[in-house]
C-alpha positions as CSV (number, residue, x, y, z in Angstrom):
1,X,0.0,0.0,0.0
2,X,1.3,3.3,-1.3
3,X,0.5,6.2,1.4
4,X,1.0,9.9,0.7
5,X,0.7,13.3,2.2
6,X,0.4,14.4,-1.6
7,X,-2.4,14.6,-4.0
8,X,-0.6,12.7,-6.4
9,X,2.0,9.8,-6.5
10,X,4.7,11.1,-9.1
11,X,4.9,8.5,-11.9
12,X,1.1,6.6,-11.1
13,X,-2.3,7.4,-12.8
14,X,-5.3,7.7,-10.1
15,X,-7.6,5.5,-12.1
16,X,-10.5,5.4,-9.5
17,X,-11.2,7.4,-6.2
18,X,-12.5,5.5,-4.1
19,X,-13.4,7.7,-1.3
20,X,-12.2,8.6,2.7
21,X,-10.4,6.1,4.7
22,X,-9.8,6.4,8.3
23,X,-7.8,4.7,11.5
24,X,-8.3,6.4,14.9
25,X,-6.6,5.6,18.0
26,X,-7.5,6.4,21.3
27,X,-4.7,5.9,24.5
28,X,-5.0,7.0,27.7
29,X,-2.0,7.6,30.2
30,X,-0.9,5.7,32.7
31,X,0.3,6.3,36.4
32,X,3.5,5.2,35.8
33,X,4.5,7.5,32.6
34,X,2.6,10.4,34.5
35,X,4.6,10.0,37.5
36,X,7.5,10.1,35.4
37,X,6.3,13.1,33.3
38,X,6.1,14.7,36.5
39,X,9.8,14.3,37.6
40,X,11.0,15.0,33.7
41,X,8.5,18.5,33.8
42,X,11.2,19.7,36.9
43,X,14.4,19.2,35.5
44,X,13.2,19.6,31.6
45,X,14.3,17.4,28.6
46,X,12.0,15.1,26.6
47,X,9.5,13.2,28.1
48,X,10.5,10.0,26.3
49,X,7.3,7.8,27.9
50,X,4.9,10.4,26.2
51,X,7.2,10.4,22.9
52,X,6.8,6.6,22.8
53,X,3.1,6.5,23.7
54,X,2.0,9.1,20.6
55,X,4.3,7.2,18.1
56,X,2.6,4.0,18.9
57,X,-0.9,5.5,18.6
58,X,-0.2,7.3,15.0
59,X,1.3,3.5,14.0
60,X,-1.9,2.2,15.0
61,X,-4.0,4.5,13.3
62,X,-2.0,4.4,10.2
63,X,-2.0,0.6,10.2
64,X,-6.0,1.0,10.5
65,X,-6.5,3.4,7.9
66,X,-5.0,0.9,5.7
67,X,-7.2,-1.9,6.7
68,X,-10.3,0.9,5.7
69,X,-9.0,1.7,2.3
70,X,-7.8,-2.3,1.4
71,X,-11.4,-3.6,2.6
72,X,-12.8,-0.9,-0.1
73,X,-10.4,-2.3,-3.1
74,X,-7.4,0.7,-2.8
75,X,-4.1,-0.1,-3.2
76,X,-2.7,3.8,-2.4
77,X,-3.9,6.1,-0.4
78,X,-3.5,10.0,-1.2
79,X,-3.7,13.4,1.1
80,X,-2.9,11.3,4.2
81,X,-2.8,13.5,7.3
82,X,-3.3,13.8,11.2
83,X,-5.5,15.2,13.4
84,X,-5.6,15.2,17.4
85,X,-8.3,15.6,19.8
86,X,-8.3,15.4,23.7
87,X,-10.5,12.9,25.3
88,X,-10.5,13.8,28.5
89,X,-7.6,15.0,31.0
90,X,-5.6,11.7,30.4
91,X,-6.7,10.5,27.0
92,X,-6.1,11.2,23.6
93,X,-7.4,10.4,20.0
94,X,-5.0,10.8,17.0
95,X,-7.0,10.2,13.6
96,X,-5.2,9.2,10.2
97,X,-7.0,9.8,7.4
98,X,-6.8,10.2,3.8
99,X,-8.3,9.7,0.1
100,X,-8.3,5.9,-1.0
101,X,-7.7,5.6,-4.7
102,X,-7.0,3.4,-7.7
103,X,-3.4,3.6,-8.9
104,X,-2.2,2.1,-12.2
């Protein structure tokens, strides 16, 4: 599966738009990586634990976007981008989304 952030994939003709796809992922902190946070927040630097946590939710939602667009017959997807939302205070949703398409 071909994923892009661009309208276009140079060198392939879109043959057939197929439509939106999507993947969403929702995580929620833990005690552990707050508590951690916490002590990181005093001293400064990267809160790695949060890093981590964010990178594995956009995998997931990217891995479930693709599902979308392959049960709908795509083999590319095109204009993929994120979006964010808070939850609530210890939860967050990152959404992948994108056109699915037809690609010679």
């Amino acid at each position: 599966m071909i994923v892009v952030t661009a309208d276009a994939i140079e060198g392939k003709k879109i043959k057939n738009v197929i439509g939106l796809v999507k993947g969403n992922s929702v995580r929620a902190r833990f005690f552990v990586q707050d508590f951690i946070a916490g002590l990181k927040n005093l001293i400064g630097g990267e809160i790695l634990e949060y890093t981590q946590l964010m990178a594995q939710s956009r995998e997931q939602a990217i891995d479930r976007m693709i599902e979308d667009a392959e049960k709908k017959g795509a083999n590319a997807i095109v204009g993929m981008r994120f979006t964010t939302a808070s939850i609530m205070a210890a939860a967050s949703e990152i959404l992948a989304y994108g056109t699915a398409v037809e690609i010679e």
